[in-house]
MMTF fields as JSON, N, C-alpha, C and O atoms, coordinates in Angstrom:
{
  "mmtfVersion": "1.0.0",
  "mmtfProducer": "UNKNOWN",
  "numBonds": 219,
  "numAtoms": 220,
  "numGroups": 55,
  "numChains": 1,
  "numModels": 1,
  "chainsPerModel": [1],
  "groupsPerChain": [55],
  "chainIdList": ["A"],
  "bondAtomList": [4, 2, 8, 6, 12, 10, 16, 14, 20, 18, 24, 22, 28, 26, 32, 30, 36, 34, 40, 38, 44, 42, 48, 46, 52, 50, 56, 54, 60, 58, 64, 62, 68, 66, 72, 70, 76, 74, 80, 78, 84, 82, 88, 86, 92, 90, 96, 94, 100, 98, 104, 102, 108, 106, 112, 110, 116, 114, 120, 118, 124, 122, 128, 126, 132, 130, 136, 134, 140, 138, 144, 142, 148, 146, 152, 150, 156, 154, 160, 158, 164, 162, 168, 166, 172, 170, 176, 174, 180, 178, 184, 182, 188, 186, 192, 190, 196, 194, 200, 198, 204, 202, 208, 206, 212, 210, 216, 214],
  "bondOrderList": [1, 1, 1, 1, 1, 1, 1, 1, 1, 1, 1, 1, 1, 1, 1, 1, 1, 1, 1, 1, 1, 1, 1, 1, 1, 1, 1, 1, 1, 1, 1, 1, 1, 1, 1, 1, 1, 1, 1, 1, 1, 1, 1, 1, 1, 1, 1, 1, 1, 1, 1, 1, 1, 1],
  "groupList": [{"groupName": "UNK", "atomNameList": ["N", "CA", "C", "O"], "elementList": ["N", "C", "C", "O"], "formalChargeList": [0, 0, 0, 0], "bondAtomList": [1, 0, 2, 1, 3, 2], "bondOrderList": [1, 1, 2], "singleLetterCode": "X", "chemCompType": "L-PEPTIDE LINKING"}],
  "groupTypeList": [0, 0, 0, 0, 0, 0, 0, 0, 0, 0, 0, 0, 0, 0, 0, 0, 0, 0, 0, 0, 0, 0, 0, 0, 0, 0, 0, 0, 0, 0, 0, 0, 0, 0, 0, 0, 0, 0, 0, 0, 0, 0, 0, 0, 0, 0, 0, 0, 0, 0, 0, 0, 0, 0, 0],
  "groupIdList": [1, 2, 3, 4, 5, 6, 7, 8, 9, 10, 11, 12, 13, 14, 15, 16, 17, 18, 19, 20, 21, 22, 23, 24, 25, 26, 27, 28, 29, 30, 31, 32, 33, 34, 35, 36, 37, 38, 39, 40, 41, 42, 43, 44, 45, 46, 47, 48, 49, 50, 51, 52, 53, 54, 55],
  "secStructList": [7, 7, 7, 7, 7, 7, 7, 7, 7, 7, 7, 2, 2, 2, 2, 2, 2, 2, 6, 6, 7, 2, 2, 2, 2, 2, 2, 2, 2, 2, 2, 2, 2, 2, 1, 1, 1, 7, 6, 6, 6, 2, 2, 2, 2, 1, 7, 1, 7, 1, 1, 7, 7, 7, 7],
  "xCoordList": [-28.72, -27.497, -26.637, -27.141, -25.393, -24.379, -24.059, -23.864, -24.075, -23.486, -21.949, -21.29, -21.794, -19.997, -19.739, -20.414, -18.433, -17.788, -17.47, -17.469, -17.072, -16.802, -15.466, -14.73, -14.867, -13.306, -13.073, -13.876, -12.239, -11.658, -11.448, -11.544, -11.162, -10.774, -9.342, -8.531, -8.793, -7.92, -7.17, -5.983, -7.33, -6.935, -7.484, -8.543, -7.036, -8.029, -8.919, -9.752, -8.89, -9.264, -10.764, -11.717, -10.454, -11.753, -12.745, -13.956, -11.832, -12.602, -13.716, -14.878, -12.905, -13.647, -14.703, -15.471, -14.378, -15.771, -16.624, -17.821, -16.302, -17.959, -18.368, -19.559, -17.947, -18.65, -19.586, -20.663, -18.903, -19.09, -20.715, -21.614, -20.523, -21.917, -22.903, -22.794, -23.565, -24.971, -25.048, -25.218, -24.844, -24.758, -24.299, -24.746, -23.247, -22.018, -22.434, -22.43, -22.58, -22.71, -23.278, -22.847, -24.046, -24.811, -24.051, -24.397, -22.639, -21.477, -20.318, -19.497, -20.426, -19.022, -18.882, -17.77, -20.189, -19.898, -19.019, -17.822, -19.7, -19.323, -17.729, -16.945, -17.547, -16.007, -15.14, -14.029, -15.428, -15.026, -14.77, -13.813, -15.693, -15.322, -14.401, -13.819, -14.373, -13.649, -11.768, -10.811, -12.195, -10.4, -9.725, -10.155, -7.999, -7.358, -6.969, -6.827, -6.844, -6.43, -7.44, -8.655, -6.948, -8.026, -9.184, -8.878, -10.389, -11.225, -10.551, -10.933, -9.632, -8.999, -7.79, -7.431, -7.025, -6.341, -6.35, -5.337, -7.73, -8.065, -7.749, -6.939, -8.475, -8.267, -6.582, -5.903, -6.102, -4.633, -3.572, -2.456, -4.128, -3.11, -3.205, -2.33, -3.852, -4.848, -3.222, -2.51, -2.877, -2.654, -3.45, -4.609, -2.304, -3.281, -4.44, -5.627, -3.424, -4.093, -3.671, -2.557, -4.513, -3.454, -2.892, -3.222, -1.885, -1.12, 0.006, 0.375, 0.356, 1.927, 2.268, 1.483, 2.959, 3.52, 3.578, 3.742, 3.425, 3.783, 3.848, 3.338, 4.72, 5.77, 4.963, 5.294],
  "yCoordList": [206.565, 206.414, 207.676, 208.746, 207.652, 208.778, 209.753, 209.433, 210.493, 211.19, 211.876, 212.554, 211.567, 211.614, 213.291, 214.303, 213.055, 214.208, 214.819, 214.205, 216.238, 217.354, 217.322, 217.039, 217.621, 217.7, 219.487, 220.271, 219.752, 220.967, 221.706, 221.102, 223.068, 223.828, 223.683, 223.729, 223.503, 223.259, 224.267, 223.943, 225.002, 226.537, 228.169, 228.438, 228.528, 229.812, 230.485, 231.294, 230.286, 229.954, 229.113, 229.278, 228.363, 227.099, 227.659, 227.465, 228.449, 228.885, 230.613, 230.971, 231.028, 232.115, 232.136, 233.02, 230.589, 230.138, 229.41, 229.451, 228.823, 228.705, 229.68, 229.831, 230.582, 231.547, 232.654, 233.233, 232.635, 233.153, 233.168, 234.006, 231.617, 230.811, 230.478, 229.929, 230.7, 230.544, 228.972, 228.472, 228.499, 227.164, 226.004, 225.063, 226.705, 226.107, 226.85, 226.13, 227.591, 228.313, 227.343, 227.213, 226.995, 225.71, 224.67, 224.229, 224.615, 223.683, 224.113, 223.571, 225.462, 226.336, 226.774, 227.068, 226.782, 226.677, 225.604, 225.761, 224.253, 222.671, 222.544, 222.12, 223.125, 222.54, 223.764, 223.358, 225.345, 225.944, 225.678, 226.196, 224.818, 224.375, 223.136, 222.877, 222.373, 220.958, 221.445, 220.994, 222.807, 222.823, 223.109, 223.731, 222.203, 222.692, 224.047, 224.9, 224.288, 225.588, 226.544, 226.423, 227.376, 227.522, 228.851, 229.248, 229.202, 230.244, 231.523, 232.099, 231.882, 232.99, 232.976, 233.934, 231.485, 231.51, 230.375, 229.928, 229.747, 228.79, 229.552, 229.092, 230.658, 231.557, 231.876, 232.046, 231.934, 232.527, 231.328, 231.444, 230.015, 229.151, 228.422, 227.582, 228.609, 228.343, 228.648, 229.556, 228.133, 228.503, 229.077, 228.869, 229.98, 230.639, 229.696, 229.539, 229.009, 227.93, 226.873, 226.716, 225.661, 224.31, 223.855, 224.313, 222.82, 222.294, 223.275, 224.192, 222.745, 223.463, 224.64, 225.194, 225.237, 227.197, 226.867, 225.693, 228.075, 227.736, 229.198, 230.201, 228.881, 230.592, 231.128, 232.185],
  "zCoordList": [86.341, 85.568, 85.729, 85.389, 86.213, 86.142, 84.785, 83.613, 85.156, 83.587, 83.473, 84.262, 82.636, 82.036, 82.545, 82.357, 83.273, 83.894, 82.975, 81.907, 82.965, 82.214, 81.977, 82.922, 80.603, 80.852, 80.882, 80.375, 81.345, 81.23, 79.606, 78.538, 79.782, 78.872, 78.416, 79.342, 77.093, 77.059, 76.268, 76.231, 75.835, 75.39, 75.991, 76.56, 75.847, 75.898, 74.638, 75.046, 73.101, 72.544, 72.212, 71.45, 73.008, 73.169, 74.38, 74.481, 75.313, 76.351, 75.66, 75.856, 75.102, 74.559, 73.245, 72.867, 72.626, 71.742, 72.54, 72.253, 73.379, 74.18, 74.82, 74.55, 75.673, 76.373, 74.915, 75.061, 73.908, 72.846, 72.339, 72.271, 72.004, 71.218, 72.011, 73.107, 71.643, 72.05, 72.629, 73.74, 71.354, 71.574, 72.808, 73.464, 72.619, 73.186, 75.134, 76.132, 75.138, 76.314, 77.82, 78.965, 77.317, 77.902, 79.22, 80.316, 78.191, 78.815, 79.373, 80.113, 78.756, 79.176, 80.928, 81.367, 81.898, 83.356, 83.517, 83.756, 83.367, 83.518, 83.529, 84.378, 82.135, 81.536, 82.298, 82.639, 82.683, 83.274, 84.779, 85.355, 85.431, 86.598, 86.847, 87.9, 85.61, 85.274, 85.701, 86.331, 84.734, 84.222, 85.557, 86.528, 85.267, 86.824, 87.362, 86.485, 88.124, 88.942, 89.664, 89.506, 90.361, 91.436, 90.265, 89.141, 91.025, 90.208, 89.679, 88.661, 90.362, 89.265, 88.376, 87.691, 88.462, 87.377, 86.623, 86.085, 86.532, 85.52, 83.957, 83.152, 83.756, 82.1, 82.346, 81.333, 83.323, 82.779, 82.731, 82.224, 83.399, 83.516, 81.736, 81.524, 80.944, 79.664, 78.593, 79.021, 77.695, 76.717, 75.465, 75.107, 74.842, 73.785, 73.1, 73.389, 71.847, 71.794, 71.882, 72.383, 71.367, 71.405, 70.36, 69.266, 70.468, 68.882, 68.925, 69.658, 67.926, 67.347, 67.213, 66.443, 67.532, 67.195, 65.841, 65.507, 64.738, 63.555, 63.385, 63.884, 62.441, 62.187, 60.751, 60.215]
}
């Protein structure tokens, strides 16, 4: 049986709580290789975070 593809990182934020946690660490290669752009500007192509600016 196939197993479900990885989605990408979608903040930078999200990228620095998985590398973070223990937990989470596990998946953070996977989803780090998922996200678009080439190996050195996957973290910079990243927004801070995601959702709305709020003042």
């Amino acid at each position: 049986m196939a197993r479900k593809q990885h989605t990408g990182f979608v903040s930078r934020a999200q990228w620095r709580l998985f590398w973070a946690s223990k937990k989470l660490r596990r998946y953070a290669h996977d989803k780090a290789v998922a996200t678009p752009g080439g190996p050195v500007v996957r973290y910079r192509r990243l927004p801070g975070r995601k959702g709305v600016r709020r003042r």
